[in-house]
C-alpha positions as CSV (number, residue, x, y, z in Angstrom):
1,X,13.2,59.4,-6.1
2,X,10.5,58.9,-9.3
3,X,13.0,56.8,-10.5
4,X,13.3,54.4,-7.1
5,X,9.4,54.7,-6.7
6,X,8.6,53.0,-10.4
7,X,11.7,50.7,-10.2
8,X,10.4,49.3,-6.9
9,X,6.5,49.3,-8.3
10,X,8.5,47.1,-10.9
11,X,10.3,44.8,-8.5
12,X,7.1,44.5,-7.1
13,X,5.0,43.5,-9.5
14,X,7.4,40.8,-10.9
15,X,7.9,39.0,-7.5
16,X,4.0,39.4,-7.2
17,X,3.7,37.6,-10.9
18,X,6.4,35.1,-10.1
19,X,4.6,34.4,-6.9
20,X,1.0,33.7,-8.5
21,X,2.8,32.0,-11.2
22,X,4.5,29.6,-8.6
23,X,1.0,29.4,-6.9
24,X,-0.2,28.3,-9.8
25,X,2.6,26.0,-10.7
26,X,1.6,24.3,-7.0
27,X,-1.6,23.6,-8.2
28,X,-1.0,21.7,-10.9
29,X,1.6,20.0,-9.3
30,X,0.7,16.0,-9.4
31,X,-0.5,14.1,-6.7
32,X,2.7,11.6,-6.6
33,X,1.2,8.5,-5.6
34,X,3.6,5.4,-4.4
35,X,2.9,1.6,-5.1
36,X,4.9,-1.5,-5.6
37,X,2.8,-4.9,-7.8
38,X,-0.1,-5.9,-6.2
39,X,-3.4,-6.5,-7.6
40,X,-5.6,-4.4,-5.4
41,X,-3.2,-1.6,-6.5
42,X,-3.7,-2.2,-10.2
43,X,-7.2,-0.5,-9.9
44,X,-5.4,2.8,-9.4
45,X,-3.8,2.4,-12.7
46,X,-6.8,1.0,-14.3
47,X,-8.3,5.3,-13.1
48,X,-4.9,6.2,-14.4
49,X,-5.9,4.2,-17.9
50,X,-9.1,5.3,-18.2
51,X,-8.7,8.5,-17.4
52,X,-11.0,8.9,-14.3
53,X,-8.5,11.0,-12.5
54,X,-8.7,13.5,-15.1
55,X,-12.4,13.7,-15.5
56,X,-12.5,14.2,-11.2
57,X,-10.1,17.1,-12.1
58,X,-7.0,15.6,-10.5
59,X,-3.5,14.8,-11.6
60,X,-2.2,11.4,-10.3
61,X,1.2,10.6,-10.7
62,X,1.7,6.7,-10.0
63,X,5.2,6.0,-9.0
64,X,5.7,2.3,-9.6
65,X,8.2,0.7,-6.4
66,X,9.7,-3.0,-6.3
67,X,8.9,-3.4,-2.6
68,X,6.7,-2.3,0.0
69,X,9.7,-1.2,1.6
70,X,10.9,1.3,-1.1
71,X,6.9,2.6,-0.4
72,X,7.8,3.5,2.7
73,X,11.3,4.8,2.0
74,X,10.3,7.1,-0.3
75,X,7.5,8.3,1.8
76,X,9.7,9.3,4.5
77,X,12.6,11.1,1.9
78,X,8.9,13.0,1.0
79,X,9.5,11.8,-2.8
80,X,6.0,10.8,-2.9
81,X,2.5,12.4,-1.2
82,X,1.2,9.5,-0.8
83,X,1.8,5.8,-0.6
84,X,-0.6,2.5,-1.1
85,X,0.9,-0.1,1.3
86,X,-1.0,-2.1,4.4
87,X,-0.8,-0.7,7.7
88,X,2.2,-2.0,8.5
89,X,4.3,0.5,6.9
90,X,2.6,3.2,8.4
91,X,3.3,2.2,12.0
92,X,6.7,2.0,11.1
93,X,7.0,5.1,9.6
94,X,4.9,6.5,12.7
95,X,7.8,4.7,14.9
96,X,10.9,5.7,12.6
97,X,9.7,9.4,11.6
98,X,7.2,10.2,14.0
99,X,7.0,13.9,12.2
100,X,5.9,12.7,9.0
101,X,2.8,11.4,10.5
102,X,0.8,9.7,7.2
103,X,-2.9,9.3,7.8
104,X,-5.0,6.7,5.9
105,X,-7.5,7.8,3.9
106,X,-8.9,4.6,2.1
107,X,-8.8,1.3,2.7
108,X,-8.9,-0.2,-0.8
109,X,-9.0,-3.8,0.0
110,X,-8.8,-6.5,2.9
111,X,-6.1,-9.5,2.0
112,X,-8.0,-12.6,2.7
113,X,-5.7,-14.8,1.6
114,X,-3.8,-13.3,-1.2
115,X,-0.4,-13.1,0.6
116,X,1.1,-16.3,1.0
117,X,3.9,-18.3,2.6
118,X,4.8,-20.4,-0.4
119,X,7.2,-23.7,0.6
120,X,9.3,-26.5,-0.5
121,X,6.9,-29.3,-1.5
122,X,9.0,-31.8,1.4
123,X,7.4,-29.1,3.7
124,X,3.9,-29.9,4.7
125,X,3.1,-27.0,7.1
126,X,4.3,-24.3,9.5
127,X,5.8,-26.5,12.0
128,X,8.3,-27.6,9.2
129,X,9.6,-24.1,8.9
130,X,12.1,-24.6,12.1
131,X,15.5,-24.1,11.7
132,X,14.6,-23.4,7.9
133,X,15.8,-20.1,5.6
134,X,12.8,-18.2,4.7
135,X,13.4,-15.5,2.0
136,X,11.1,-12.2,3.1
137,X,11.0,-8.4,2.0
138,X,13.0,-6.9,5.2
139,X,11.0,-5.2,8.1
140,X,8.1,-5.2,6.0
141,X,4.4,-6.7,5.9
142,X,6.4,-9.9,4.9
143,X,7.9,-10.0,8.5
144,X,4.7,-9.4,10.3
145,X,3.3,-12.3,8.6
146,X,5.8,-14.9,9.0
147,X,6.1,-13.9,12.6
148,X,2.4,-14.3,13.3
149,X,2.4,-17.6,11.0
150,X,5.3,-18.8,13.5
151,X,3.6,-17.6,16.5
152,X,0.6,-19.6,15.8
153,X,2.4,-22.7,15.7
154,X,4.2,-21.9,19.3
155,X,7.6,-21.3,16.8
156,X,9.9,-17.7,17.2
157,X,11.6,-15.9,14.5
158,X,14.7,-16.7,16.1
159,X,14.0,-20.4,15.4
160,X,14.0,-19.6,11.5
161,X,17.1,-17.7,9.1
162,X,15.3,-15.1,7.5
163,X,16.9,-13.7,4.1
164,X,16.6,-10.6,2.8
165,X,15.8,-10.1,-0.5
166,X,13.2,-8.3,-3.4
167,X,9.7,-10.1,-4.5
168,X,11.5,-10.5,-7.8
169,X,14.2,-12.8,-6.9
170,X,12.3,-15.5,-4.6
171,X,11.2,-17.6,-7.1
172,X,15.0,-18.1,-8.3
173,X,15.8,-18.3,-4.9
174,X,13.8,-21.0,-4.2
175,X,14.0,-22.8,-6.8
176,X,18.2,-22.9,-6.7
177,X,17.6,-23.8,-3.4
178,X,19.1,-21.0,-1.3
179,X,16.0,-20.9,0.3
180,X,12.9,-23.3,1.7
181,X,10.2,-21.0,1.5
182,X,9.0,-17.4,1.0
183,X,6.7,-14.9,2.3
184,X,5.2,-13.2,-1.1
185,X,1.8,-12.7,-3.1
186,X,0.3,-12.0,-6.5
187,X,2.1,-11.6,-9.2
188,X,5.2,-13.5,-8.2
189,X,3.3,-16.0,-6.3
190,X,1.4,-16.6,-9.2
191,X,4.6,-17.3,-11.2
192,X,6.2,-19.8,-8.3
193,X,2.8,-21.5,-8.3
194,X,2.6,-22.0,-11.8
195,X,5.4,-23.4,-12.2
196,X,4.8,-26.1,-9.3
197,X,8.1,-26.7,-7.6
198,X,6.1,-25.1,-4.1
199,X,3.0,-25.5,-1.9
200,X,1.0,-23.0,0.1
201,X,1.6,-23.4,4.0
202,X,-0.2,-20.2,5.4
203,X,-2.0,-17.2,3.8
204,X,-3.5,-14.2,5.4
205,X,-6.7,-15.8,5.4
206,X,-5.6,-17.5,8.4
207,X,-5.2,-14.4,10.3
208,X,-8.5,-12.7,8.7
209,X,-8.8,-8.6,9.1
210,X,-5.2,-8.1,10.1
211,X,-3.9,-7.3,6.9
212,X,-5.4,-4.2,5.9
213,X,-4.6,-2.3,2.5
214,X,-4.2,1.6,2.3
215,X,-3.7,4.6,1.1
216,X,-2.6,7.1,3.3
217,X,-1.6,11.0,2.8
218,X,1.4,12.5,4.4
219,X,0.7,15.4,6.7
220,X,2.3,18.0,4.3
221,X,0.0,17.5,1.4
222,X,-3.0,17.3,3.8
223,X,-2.7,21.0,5.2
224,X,-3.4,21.6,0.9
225,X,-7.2,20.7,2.2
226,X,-9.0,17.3,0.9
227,X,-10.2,18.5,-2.5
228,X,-7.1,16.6,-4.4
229,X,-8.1,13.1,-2.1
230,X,-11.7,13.3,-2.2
231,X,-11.2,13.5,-6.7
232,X,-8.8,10.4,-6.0
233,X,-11.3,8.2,-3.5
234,X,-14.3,9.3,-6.7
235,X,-11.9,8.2,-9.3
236,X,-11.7,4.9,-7.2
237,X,-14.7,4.1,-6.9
238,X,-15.8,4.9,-10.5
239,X,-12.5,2.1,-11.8
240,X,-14.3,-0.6,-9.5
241,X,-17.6,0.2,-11.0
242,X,-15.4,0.4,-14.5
243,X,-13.9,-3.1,-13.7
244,X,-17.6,-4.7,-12.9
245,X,-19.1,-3.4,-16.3
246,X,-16.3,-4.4,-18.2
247,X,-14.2,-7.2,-16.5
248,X,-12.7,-8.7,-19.7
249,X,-10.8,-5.8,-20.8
250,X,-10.1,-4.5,-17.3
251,X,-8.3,-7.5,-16.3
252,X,-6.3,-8.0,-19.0
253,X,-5.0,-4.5,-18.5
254,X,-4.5,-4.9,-15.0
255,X,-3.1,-8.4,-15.7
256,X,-0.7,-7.5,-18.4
257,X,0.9,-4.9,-15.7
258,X,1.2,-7.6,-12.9
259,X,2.5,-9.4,-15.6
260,X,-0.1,-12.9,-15.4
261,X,-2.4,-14.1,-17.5
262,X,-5.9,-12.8,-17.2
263,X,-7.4,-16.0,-15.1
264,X,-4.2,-15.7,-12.7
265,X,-4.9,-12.1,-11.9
266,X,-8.7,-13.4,-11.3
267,X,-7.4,-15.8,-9.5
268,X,-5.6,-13.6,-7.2
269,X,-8.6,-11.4,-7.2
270,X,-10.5,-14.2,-4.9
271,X,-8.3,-13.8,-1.5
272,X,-8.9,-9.9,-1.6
273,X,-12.0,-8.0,0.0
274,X,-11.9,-4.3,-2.0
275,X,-14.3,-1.8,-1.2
276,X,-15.9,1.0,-2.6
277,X,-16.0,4.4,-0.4
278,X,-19.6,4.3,0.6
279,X,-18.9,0.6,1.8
280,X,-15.5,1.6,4.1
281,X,-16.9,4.5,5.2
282,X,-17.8,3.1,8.8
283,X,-14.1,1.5,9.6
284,X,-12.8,5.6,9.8
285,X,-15.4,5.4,12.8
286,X,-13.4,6.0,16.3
287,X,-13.3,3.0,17.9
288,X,-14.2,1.3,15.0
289,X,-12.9,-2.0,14.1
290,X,-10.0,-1.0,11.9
291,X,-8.5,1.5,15.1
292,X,-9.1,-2.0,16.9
293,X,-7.1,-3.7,14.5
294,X,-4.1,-0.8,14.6
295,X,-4.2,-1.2,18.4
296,X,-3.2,-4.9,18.0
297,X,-1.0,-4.6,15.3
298,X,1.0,-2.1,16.7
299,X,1.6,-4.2,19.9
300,X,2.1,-7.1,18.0
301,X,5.0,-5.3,15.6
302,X,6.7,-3.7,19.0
303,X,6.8,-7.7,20.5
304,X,8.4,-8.8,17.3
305,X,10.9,-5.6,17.3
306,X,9.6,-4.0,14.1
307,X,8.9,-0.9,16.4
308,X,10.7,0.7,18.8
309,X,7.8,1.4,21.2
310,X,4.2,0.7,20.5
311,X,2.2,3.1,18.2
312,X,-0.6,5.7,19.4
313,X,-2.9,4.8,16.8
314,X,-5.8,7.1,17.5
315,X,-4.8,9.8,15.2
316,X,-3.6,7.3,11.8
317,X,-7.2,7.5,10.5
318,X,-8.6,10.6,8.8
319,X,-12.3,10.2,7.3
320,X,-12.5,14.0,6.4
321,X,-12.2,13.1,2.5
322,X,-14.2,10.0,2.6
323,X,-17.1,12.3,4.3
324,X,-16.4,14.7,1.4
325,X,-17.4,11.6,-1.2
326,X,-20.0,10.7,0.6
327,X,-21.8,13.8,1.5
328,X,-21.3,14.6,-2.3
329,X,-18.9,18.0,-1.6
């Protein structure tokens, strides 16, 4: 019986050591953070540079995607904790997998006219589009924009061939011709425009406040508490204040990742709004005009059939770590 006793005290006490050891092993565990290229994005690599994430006692894990769409994909397989994409993708993912349930935490920047539909130069404006092939990222912000760029002009998607394909391989595709415009942004807008063979035709900047940049936490790393997020929303804010002491060498490291020169990166820099948390901090208000602007978008997306139904929206914004920052906890 001795024998059984101290055997089990033994049992015991491993499973309790492997268990704190695998606690531990939790809490180290990185916050996996999902982005694809796009300069309001970069500034989370510029933390991840400078090491602000470490000194706010974090570790970020930036997982670099091709498409806004593989964002979202790999938010719903759970492969990431956390994804930087517009709002958008999170109504979809609240349409496709209601039970993953992301909530925003920051709004990192506004796209005032950064996203682009870039066309043909024998295309002067939106009207020109009918019966044209438009090369977009599938069910994606790129859709949403060309269908509210068409909807302005009294045009449906059904009036235009849209093709499917990666930011990376527009500018070959519309420079071989297989297609006569594209729905894209900064940095492969920058290349298309540099080289001059295609003309802006409609930007977000004519649909001001509807594209709205995010990150947003899934539901499962959330019940961890806000410690992790409020470190990362710190570490934010301290790479914009980084970026306005010392703009030279921060955007030639954020433009050597986008892969632009310096004054393109600048230049894509002008058509976005970013924000620090203390400025944001009254959007996360209920009723505020970013719940408005989920409220439209949703209906919008479920008239264009990138959701099934419309969206309840009143639960996608979560200011608990953004009161954390501010409040100084």
């Amino acid at each position: 019986m001795k024998r059984l006793i101290v055997g089990f005290l033994g049992f015991f006490s491993l499973s309790t050591l492997l268990l704190l050891s695998a606690c531990e092993d939790s809490a180290d565990d990185p916050f996996r953070i999902g982005i694809n290229p796009w300069p309001g994005y970069e500034f989370l690599y510029l933390a991840k540079e400078k090491g602000l994430f470490e000194k706010e006692g974090v570790n970020v894990q930036i997982i670099e995607y091709l498409s806004l769409q593989d964002v979202r994909f790999s938010m719903e397989r759970g492969q990431i904790d956390a994804m930087a994409s517009t709002l958008i993708e999170v109504l979809q993912i609240y349409d496709h997998f209601p039970g993953i349930k992301p909530r925003v935490v920051l709004i990192p920047d506004f796209s005032n006219g950064t996203d682009v539909i870039l066309a043909r130069k024998d295309i002067t404006n939106i009207a020109g589009l009918r019966g044209k092939r438009i090369g977009a990222e599938p069910a994606s912000l790129n859709s949403f924009i060309l269908g509210r760029a068409l909807e302005k002009e009294g045009i449906s998607l059904a009036d235009v061939t849209i093709v499917s394909m990666d930011q990376g391989k527009m500018e070959q595709a519309l420079l071989s011709g297989d297609v006569d415009a594209v729905v894209t942004y900064p940095p492969v807008s920058s290349s298309i425009m540099r080289g001059g063979n295609a003309h802006k035709v409609f930007s977000s900047a004519d649909i001001p406040g509807e594209v709205v940049d995010t990150l947003s936490v899934s539901m499962e790393f959330l019940a961890g508490g806000n410690e992790k997020i409020a470190a990362v929303i710190r570490a934010w804010d301290k790479a914009l204040e980084y970026a306005k002491e010392h703009p030279v060498e921060s955007y030639q490291i954020m433009a050597e990742r986008e892969g632009v020169t310096p004054d393109e990166f600048e230049q894509a820099m002008t058509g976005l709004e970013l924000m620090t948390s203390s400025e944001q901090i009254y959007l996360f208000e209920p009723g505020g005009s970013i719940e408005q602007t989920l409220r439209r978008l949703s209906q919008s997306m479920f008239e264009m059939g990138m959701t099934r139904e419309p969206v309840e929206t009143s639960n996608i914004l979560y200011s608990g770590p953004i009161n954390s920052v501010s409040s100084g906890k």
